[in-house]
PyMOL commands that place a pseudoatom at each C-alpha (Angstrom):
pseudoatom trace, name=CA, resn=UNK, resi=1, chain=A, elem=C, hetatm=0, pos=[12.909, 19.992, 64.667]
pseudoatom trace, name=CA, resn=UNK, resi=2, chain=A, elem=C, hetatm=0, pos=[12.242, 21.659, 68.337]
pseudoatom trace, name=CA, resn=UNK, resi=3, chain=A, elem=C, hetatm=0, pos=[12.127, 19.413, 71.049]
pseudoatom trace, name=CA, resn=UNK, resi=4, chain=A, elem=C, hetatm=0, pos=[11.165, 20.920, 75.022]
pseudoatom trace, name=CA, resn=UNK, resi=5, chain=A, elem=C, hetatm=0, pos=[14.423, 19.968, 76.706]
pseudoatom trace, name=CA, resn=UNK, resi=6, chain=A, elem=C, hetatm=0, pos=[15.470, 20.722, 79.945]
pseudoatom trace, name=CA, resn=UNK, resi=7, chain=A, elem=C, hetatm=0, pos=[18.325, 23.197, 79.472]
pseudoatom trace, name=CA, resn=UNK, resi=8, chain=A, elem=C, hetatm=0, pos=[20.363, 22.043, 82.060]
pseudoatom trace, name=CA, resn=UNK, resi=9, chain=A, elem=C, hetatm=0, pos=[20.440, 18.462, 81.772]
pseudoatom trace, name=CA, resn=UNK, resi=10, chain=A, elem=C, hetatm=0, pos=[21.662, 19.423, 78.031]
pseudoatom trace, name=CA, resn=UNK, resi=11, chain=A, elem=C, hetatm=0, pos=[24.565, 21.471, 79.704]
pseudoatom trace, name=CA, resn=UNK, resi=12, chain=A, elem=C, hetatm=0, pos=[25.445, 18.528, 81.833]
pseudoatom trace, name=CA, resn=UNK, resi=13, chain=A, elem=C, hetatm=0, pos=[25.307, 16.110, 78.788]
pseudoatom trace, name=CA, resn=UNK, resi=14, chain=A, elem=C, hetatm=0, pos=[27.678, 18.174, 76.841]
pseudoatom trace, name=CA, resn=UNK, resi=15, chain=A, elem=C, hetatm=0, pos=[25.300, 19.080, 74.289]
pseudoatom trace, name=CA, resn=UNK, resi=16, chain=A, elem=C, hetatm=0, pos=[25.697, 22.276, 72.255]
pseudoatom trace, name=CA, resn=UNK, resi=17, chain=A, elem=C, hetatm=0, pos=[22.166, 23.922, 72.957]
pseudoatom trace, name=CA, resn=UNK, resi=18, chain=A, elem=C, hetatm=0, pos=[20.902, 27.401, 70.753]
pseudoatom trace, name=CA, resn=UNK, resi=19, chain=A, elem=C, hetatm=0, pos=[19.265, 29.841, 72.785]
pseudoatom trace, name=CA, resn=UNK, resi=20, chain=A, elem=C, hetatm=0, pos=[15.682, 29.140, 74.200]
pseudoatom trace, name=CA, resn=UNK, resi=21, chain=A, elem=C, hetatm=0, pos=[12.598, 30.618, 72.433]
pseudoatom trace, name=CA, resn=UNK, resi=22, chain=A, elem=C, hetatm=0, pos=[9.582, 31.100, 74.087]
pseudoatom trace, name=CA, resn=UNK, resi=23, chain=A, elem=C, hetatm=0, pos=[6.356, 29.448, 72.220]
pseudoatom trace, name=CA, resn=UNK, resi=24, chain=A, elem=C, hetatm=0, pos=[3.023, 30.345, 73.583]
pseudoatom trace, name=CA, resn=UNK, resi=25, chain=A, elem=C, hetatm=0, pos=[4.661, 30.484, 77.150]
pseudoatom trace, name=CA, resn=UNK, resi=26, chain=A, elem=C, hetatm=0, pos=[6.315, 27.276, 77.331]
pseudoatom trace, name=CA, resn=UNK, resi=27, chain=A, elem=C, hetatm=0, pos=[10.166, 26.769, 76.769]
pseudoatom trace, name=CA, resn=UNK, resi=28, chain=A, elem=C, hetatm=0, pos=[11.353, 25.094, 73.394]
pseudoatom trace, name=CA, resn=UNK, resi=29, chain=A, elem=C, hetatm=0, pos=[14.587, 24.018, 72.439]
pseudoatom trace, name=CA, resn=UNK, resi=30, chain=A, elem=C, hetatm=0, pos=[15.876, 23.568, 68.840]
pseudoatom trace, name=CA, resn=UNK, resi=31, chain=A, elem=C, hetatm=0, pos=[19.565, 21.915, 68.593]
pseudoatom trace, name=CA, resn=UNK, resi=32, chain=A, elem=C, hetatm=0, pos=[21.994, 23.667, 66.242]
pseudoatom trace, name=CA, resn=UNK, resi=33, chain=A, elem=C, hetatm=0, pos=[22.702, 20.842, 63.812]
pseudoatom trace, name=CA, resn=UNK, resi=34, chain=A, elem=C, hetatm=0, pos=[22.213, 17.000, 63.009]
pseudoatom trace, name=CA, resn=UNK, resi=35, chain=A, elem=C, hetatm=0, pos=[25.642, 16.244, 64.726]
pseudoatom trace, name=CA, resn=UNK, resi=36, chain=A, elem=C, hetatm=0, pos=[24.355, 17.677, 68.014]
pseudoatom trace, name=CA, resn=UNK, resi=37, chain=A, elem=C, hetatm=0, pos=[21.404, 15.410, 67.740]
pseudoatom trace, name=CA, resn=UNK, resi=38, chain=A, elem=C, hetatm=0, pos=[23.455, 12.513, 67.569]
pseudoatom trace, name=CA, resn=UNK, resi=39, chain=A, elem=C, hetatm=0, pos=[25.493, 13.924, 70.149]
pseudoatom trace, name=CA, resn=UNK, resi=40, chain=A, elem=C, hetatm=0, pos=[22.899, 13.966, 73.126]
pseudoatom trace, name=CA, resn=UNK, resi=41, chain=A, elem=C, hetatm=0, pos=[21.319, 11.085, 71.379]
pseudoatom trace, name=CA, resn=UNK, resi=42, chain=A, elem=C, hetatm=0, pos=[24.561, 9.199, 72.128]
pseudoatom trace, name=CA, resn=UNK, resi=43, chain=A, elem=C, hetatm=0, pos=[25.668, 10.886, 75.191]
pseudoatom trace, name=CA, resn=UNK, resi=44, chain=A, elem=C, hetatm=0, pos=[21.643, 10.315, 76.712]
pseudoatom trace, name=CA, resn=UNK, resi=45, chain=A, elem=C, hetatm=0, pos=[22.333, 6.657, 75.965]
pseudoatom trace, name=CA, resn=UNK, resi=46, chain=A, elem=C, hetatm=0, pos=[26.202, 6.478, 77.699]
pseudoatom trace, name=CA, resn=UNK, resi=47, chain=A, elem=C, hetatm=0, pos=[23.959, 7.892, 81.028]
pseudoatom trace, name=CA, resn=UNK, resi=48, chain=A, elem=C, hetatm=0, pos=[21.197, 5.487, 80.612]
pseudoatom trace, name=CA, resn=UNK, resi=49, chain=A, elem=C, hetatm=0, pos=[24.103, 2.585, 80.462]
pseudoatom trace, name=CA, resn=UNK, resi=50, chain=A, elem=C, hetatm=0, pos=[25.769, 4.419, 83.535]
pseudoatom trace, name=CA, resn=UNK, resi=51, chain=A, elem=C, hetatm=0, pos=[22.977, 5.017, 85.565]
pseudoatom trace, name=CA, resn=UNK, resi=52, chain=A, elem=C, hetatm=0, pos=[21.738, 0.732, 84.959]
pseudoatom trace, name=CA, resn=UNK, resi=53, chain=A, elem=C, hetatm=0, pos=[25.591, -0.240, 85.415]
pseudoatom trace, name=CA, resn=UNK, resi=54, chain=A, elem=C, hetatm=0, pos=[25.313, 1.626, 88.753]
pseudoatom trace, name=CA, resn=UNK, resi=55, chain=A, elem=C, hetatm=0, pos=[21.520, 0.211, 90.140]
pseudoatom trace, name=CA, resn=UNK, resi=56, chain=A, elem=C, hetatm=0, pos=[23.223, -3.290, 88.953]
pseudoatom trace, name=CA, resn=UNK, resi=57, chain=A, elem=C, hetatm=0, pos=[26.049, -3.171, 90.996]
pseudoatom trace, name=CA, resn=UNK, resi=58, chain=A, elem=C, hetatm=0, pos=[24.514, -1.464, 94.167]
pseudoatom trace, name=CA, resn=UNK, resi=59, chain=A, elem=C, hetatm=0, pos=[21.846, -4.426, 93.956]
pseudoatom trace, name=CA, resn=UNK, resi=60, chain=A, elem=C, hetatm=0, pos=[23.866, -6.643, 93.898]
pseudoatom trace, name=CA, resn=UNK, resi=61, chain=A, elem=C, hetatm=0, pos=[26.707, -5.834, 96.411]
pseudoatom trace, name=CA, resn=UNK, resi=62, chain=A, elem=C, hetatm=0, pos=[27.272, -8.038, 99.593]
pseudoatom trace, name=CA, resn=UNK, resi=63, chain=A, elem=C, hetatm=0, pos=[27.446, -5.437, 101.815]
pseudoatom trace, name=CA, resn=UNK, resi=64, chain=A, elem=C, hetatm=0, pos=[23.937, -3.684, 103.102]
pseudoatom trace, name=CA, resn=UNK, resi=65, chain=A, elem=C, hetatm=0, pos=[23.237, -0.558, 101.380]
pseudoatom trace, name=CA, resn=UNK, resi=66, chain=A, elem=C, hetatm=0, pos=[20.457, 1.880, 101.228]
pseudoatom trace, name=CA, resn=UNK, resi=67, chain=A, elem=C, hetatm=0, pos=[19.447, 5.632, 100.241]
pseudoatom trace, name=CA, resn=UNK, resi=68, chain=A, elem=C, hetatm=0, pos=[17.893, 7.142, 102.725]
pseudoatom trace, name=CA, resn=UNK, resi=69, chain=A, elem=C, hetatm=0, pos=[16.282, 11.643, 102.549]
pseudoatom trace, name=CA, resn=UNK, resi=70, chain=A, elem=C, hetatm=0, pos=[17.949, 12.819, 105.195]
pseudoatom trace, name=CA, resn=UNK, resi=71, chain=A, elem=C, hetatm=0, pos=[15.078, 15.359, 105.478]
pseudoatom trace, name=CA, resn=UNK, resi=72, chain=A, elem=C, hetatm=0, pos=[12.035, 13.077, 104.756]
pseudoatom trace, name=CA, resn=UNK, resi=73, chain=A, elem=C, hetatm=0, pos=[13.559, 10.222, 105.935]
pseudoatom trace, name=CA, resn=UNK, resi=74, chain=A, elem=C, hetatm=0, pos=[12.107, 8.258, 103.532]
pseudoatom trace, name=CA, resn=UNK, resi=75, chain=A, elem=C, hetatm=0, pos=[14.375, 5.284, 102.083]
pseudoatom trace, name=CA, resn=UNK, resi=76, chain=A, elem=C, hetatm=0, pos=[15.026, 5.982, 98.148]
pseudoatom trace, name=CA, resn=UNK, resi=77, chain=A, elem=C, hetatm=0, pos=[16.858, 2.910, 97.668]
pseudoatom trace, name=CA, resn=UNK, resi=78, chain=A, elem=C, hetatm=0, pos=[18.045, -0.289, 99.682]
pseudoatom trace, name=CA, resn=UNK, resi=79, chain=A, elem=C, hetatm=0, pos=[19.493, -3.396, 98.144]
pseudoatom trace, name=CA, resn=UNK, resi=80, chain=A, elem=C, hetatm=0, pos=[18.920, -6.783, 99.084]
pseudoatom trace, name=CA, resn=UNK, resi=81, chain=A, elem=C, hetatm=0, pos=[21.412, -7.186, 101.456]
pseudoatom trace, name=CA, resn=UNK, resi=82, chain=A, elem=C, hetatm=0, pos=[20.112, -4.259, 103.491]
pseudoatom trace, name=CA, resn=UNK, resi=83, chain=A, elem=C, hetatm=0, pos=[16.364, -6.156, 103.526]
pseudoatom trace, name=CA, resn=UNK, resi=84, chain=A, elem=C, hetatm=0, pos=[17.830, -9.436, 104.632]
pseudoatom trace, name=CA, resn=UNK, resi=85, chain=A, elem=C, hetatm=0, pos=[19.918, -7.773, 107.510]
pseudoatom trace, name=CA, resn=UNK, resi=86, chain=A, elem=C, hetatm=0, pos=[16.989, -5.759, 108.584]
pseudoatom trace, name=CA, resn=UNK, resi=87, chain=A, elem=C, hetatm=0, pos=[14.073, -8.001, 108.362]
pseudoatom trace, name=CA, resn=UNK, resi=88, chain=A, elem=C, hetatm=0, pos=[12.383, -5.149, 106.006]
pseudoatom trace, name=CA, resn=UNK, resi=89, chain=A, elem=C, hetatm=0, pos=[11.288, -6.070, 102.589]
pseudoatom trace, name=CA, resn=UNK, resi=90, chain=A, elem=C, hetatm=0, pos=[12.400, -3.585, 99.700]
pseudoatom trace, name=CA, resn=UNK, resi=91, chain=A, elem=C, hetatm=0, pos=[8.570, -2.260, 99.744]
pseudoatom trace, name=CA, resn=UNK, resi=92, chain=A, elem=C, hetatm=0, pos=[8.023, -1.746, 103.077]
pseudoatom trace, name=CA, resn=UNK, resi=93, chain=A, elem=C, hetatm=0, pos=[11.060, 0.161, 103.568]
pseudoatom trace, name=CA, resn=UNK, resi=94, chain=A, elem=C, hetatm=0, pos=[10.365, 2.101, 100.256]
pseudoatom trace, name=CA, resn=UNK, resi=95, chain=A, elem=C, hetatm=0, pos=[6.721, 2.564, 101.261]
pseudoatom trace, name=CA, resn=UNK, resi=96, chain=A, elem=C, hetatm=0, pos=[7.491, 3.495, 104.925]
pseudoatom trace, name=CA, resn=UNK, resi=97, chain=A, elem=C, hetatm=0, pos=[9.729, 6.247, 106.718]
pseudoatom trace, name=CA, resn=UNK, resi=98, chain=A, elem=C, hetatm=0, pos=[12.245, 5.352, 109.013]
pseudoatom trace, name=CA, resn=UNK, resi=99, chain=A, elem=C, hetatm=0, pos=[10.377, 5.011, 112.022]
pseudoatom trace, name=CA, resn=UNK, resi=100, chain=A, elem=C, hetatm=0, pos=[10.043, 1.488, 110.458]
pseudoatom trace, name=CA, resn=UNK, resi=101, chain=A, elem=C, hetatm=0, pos=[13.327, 1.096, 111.999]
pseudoatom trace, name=CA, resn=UNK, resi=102, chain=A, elem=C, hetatm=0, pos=[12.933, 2.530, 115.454]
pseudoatom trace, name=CA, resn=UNK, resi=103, chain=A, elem=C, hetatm=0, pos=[13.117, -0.816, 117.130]
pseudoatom trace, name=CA, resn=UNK, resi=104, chain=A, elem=C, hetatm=0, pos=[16.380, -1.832, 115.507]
pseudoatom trace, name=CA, resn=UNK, resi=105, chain=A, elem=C, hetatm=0, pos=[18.052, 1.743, 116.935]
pseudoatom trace, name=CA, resn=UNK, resi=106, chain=A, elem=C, hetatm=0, pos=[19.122, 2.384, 113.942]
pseudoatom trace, name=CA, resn=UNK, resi=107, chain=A, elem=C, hetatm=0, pos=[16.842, 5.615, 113.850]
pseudoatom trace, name=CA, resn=UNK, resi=108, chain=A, elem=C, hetatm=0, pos=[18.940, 6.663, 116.613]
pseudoatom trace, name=CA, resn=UNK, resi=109, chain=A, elem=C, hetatm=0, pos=[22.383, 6.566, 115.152]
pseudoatom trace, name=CA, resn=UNK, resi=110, chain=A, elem=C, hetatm=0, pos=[21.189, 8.410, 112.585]
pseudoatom trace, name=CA, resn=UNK, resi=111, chain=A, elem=C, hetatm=0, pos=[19.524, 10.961, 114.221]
pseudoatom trace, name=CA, resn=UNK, resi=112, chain=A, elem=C, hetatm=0, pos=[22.643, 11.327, 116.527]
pseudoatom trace, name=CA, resn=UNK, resi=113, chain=A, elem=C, hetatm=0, pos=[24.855, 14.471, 117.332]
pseudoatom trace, name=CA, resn=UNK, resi=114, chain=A, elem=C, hetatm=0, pos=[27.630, 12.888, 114.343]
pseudoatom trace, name=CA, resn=UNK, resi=115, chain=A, elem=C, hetatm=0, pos=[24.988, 10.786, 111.606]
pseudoatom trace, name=CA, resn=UNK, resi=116, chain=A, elem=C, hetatm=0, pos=[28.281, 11.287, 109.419]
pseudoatom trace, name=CA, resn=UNK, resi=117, chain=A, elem=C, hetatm=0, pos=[31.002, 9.451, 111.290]
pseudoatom trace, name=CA, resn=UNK, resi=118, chain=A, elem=C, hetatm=0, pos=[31.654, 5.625, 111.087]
pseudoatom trace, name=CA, resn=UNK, resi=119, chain=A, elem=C, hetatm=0, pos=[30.527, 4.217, 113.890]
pseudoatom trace, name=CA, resn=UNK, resi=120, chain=A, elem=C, hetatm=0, pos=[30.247, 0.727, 115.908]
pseudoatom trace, name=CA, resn=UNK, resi=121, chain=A, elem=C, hetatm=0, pos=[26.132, 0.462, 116.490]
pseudoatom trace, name=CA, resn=UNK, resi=122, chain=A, elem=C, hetatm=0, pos=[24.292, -2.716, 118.752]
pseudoatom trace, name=CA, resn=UNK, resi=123, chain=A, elem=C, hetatm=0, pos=[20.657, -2.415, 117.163]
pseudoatom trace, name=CA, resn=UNK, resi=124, chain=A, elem=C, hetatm=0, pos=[18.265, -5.296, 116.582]
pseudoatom trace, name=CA, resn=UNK, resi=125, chain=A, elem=C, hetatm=0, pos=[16.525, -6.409, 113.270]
pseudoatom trace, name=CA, resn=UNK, resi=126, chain=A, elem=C, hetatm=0, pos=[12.854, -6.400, 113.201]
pseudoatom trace, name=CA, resn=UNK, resi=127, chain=A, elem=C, hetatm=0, pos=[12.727, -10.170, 114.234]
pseudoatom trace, name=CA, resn=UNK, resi=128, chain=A, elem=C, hetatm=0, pos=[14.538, -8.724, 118.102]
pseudoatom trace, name=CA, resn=UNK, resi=129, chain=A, elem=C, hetatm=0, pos=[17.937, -10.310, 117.077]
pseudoatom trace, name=CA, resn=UNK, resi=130, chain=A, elem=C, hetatm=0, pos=[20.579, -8.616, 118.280]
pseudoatom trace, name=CA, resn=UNK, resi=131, chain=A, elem=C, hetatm=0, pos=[23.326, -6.771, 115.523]
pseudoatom trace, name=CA, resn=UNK, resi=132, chain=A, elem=C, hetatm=0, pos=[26.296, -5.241, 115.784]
pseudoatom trace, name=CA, resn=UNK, resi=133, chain=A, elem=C, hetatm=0, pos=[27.100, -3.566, 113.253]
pseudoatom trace, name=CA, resn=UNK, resi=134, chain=A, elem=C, hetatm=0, pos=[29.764, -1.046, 111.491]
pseudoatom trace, name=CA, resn=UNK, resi=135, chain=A, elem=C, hetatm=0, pos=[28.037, 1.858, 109.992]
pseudoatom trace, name=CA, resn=UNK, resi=136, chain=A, elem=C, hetatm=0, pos=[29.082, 4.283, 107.525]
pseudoatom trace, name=CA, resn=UNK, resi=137, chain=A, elem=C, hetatm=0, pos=[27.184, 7.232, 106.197]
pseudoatom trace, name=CA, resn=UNK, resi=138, chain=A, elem=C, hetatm=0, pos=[28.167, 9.700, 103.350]
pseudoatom trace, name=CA, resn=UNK, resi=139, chain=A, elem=C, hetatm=0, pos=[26.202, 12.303, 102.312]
pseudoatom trace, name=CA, resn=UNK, resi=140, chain=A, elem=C, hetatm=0, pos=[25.125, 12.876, 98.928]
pseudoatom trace, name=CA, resn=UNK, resi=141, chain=A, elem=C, hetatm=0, pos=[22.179, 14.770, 96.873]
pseudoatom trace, name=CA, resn=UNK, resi=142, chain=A, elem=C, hetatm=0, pos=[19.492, 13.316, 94.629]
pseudoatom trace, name=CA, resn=UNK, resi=143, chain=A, elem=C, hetatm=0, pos=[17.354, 15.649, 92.827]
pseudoatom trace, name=CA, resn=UNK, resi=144, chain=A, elem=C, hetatm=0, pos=[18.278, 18.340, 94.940]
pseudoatom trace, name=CA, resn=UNK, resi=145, chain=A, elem=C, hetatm=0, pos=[17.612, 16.953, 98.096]
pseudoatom trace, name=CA, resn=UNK, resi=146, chain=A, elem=C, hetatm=0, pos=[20.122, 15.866, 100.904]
pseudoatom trace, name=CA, resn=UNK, resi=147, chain=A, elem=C, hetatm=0, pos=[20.404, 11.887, 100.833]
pseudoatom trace, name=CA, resn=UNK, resi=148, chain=A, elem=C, hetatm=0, pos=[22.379, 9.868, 102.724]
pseudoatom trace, name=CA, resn=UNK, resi=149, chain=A, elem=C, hetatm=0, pos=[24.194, 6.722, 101.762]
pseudoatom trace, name=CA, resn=UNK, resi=150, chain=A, elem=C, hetatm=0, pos=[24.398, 3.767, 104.212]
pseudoatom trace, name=CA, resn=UNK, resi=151, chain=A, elem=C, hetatm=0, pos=[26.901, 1.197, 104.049]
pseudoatom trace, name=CA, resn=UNK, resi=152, chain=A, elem=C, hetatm=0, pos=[26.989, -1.305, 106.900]
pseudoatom trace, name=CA, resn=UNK, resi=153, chain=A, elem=C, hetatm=0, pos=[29.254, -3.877, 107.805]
pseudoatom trace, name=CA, resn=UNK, resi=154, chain=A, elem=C, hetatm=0, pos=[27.979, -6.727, 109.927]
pseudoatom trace, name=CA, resn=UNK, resi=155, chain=A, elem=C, hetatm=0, pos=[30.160, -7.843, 112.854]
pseudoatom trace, name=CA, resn=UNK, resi=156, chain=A, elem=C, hetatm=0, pos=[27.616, -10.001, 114.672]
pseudoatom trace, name=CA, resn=UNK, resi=157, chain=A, elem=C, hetatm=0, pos=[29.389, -13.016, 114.058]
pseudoatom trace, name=CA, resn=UNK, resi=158, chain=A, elem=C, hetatm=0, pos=[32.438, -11.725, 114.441]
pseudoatom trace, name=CA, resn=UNK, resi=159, chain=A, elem=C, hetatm=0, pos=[31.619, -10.261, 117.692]
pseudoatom trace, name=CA, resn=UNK, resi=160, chain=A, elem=C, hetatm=0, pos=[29.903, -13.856, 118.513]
pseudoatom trace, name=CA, resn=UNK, resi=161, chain=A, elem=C, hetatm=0, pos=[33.244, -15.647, 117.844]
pseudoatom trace, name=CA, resn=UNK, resi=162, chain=A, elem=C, hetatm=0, pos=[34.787, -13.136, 120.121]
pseudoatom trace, name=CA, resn=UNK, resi=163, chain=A, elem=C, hetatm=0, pos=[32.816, -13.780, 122.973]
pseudoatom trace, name=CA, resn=UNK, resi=164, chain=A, elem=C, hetatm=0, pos=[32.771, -17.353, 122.610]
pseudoatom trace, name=CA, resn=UNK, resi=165, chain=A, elem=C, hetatm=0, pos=[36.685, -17.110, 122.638]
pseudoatom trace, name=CA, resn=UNK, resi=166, chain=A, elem=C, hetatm=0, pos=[36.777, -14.940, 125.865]
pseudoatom trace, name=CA, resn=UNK, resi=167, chain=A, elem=C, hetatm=0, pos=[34.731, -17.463, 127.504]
pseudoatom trace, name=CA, resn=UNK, resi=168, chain=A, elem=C, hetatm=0, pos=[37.076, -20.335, 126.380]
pseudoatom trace, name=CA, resn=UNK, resi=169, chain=A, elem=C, hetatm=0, pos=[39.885, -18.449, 127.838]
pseudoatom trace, name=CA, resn=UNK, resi=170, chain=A, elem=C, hetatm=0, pos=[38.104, -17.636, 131.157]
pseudoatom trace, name=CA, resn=UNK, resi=171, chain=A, elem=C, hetatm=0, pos=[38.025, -21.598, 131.744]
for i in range(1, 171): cmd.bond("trace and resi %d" % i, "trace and resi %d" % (i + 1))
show_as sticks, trace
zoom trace
């Protein structure tokens, strides 16, 4: 049985692939035996589980998180801790590029002379409430293209509590 795989994802799975033929122009690949079938059939499935064990978890963490194309700018991901912290539903920073985030000066961090290094950033959420926030960025590639993973830390009320204690101390 020939199926039209992708040659590479095959290599990356670990599958043992024959040689390519050529039908009518279009790239067909046949496996070599029944155990090779099973093979990617069970190694497809152990990346399916990975890649859902992975969306679970980075929906679910506490800390903000999103994906971002470093050269589109486009968000790829964010999880729901990254909506609530930026006023920005999942959609709307899906749908929309980062200049959605141009008020919050976010944008700017980013777009600074080191995007890469953790960092202590004052922004505001789209609601004008002031944040203060520790951001760290690591690079990373999806598809081919260079992404950029956010984590954030948020230190307003820490930085509240801080004031609030210098004040205390000044009287």
């Amino acid at each position: 049985m020939s199926l039209p795989l992708d040659l590479n994802a095959l290599r990356l799975l670990g599958a043992s692939v024959a040689r390519s033929r050529h039908v009518q122009g279009s790239a067909t690949t046949l496996l070599t035996s029944p155990a090779d079938s099973a093979c990617l059939a069970t190694r497809t499935n152990e990346l399916r589980h990975s890649e859902e064990r992975f969306a679970a978890a980075f929906r679910a963490a506490p800390y903000p998180q999103a994906i971002l194309n470093f050269t589109t700018g486009q968000f790829a991901e964010a999880n729901a801790a990254f909506c609530i912290l930026t006023g920005f539903s999942q959609a709307e920073l899906l749908e929309h590029s980062m200049p959605a985030l141009q008020a919050t000066g976010l944008l700017e961090v980013l777009r600074g002379p080191h995007p890469l290094a953790p960092s202590r950033i004052d922004c505001r959420n789209r609601g004008g409430e002031a944040l203060h926030l520790n951001l760290s960025t690591q690079p990373t590639s999806v598809a081919g293209q260079p992404h950029l993973m956010l984590l954030i830390e948020d230190l307003t009320g820490r930085v509240e509590l801080e004031a609030q204690l210098r004040q205390a101390q000044k009287m």
